[in-house]
N, C-alpha and C positions, 0 to 999 in steps of 0.2 A: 476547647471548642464548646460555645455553651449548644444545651440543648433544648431545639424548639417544642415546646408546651402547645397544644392543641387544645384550648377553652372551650369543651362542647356544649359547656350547659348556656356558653349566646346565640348557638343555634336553637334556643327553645323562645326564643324572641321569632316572632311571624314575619318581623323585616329581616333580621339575617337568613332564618331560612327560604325565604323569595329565594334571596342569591345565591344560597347553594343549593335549591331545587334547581334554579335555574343551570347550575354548571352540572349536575347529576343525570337531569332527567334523559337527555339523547344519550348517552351512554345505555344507561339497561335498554331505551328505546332499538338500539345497534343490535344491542347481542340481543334481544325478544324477536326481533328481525330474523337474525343470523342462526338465533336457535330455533327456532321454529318452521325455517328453510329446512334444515338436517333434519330435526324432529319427522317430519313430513315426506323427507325423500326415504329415511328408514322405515316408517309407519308403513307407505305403501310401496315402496318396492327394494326393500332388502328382508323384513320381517316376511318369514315363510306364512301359507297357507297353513289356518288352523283347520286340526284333521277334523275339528266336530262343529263348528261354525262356518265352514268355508270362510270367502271374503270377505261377509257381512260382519266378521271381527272386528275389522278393523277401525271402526265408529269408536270404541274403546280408546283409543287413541289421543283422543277427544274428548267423549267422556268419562274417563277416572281423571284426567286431570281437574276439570271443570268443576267435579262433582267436588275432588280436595280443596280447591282452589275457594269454591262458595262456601265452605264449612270455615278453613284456616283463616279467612279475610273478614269473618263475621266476631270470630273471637282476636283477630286482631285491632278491629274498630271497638269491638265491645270494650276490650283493653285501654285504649286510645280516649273513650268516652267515660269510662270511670277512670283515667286515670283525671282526667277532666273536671268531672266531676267533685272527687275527692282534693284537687287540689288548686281548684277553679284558673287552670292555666289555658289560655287562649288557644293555643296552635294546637292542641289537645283534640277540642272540639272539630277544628278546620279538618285533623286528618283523618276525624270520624266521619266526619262529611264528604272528605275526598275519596273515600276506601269503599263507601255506599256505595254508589252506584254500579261499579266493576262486581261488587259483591252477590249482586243484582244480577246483572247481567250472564255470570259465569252459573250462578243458581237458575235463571232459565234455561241456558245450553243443556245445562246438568240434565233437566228436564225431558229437554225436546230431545236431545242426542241419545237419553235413554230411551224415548219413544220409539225413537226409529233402530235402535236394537232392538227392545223386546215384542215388537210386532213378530219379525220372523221367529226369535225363539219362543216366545211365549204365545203366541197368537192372535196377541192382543198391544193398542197402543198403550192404553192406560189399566191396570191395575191400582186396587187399594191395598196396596203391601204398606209394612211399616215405616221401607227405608222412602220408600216412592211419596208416603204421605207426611213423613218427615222431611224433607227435602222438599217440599210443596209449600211446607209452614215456613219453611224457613225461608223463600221467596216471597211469601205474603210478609213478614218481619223484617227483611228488606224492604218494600215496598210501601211497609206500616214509615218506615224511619225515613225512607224519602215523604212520605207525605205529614209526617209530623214537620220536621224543619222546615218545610214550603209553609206549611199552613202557623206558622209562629213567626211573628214580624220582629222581635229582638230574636236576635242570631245568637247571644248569652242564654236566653230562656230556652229558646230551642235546643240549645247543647246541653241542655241539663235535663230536659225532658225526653230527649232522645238515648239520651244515656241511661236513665234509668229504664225505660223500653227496651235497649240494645244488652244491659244485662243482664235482667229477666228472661228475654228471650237465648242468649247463651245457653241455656240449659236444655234444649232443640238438639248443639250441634254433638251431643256424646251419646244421645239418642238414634240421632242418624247411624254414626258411627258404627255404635254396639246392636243396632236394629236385628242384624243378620244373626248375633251372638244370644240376643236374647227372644226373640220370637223365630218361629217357623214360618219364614218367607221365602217368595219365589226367589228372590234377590240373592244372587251366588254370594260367596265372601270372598274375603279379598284374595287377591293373586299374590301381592307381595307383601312380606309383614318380616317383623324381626328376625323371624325363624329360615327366611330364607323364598325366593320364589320360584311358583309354579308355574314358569311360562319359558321359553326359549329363548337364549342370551339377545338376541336379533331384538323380539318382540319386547322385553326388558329395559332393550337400550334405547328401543323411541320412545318409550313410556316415559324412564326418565327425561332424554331430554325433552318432551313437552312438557314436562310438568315443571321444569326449569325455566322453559321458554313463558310458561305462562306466569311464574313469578316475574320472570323481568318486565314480561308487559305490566303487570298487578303496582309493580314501584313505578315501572314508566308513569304510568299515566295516574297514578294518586299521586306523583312529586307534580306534575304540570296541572293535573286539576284543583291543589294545595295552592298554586301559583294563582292560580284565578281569585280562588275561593279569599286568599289573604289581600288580593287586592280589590276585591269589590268591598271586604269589610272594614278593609283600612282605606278607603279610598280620601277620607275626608283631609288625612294626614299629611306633611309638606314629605316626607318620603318619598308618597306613592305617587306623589305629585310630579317628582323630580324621576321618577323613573321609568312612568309611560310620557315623560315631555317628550 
């Protein structure tokens, strides 16, 4: 019986991967769905009341994923962009471009979801802590990388000037990170790490799975905005031609 070979490196072509964004992307779109139903019926009503926050815990839920989610998406694109870079391959750039905005996005939740904890604990919505102003910069660096790409009309130029912005700025997200390890801030440290967590199996297991749930959206929708993104730049091509006929 011979055996089938899987050629991955013609997925690094912008028209094959169309088609296999396109057979990918509703699947994690399913489970992002499905996981984040559970995620949410455990968050709030299986995970007990915490004895020293009451209810208003349960925001965490929402933001520790968010807050991992804009950190891990920033050195995944930064990745993406020097890999780009260094090897001037096209689809490279696109799923720098694709990763942006979500990265964006999950970095203001981070934000705002912390706002609305740390008023009742801290007393206050905003704080200049180091993790809170790290994580602030790191939404303007988002925001810097969306408005570079817009404001450069070759889409090659822009992928290379973004990329050198996106890894320069990387060096933000182990800041963030280590904030609570290396200054004296209001900002708790972390609940789970290597060594084991400090939270109740209940409160534990919605954690992860949103933080599951929010990877599958994270590939959901950077495989369908890679769909877009490869065909507005290929559009000139007899491909893209034959495939929005």
């Amino acid at each position: 019986m011979k055996k089938r070979v899987i050629h991955w490196f013609k997925f690094s072509s912008p028209q094959n991967f169309y088609f296999l964004a396109g057979k990918m992307w509703p699947w994690f779109a399913a489970l992002a769905t499905l996981l984040t139903l559970v995620g949410l019926w455990i968050s709030f009503f299986v995970a007990p009341v915490d004895a020293q926050q009451g209810q208003g815990y349960r925001i965490i839920f929402v933001h520790v994923p968010t807050s991992q989610m804009s950190m891990f998406i920033y050195l995944v694109m930064a990745g993406w962009a020097g890999f780009g870079l260094a090897f001037n391959t096209r689809l490279s750039g696109m799923m720098a471009s694709a990763l942006a905005p979500t990265g964006a996005l999950f970095a203001f939740l981070s934000l705002v979801t912390g706002a609305l904890w740390g008023k009742p604990m801290w007393g206050a919505w905003w704080v200049w802590d180091a993790r809170l102003t790290s994580e602030l910069i790191l939404l303007f660096l988002y925001l810097g990388f969306l408005a570079l790409q817009s404001s450069i009309d070759d889409p090659r130029r822009a992928d290379k000037a973004c990329a050198i912005l996106a890894l320069v700025g990387a060096v933000n997200v182990p800041i963030i990170y280590f904030s609570v390890k290396w200054w004296n801030t209001l900002h708790q440290g972390a609940s789970v790490s290597m060594k084991g967590a400090s939270m109740a199996t209940p409160m534990l297991a919605g954690m992860l799975v949103m933080v599951v749930a929010f990877w599958m959206y994270t590939i959901a929708i950077a495989l369908l905005r890679v769909r877009n993104i490869i065909l507005d730049r290929e559009r000139h091509t007899e491909w893209v031609k034959h495939a929005v006929a």
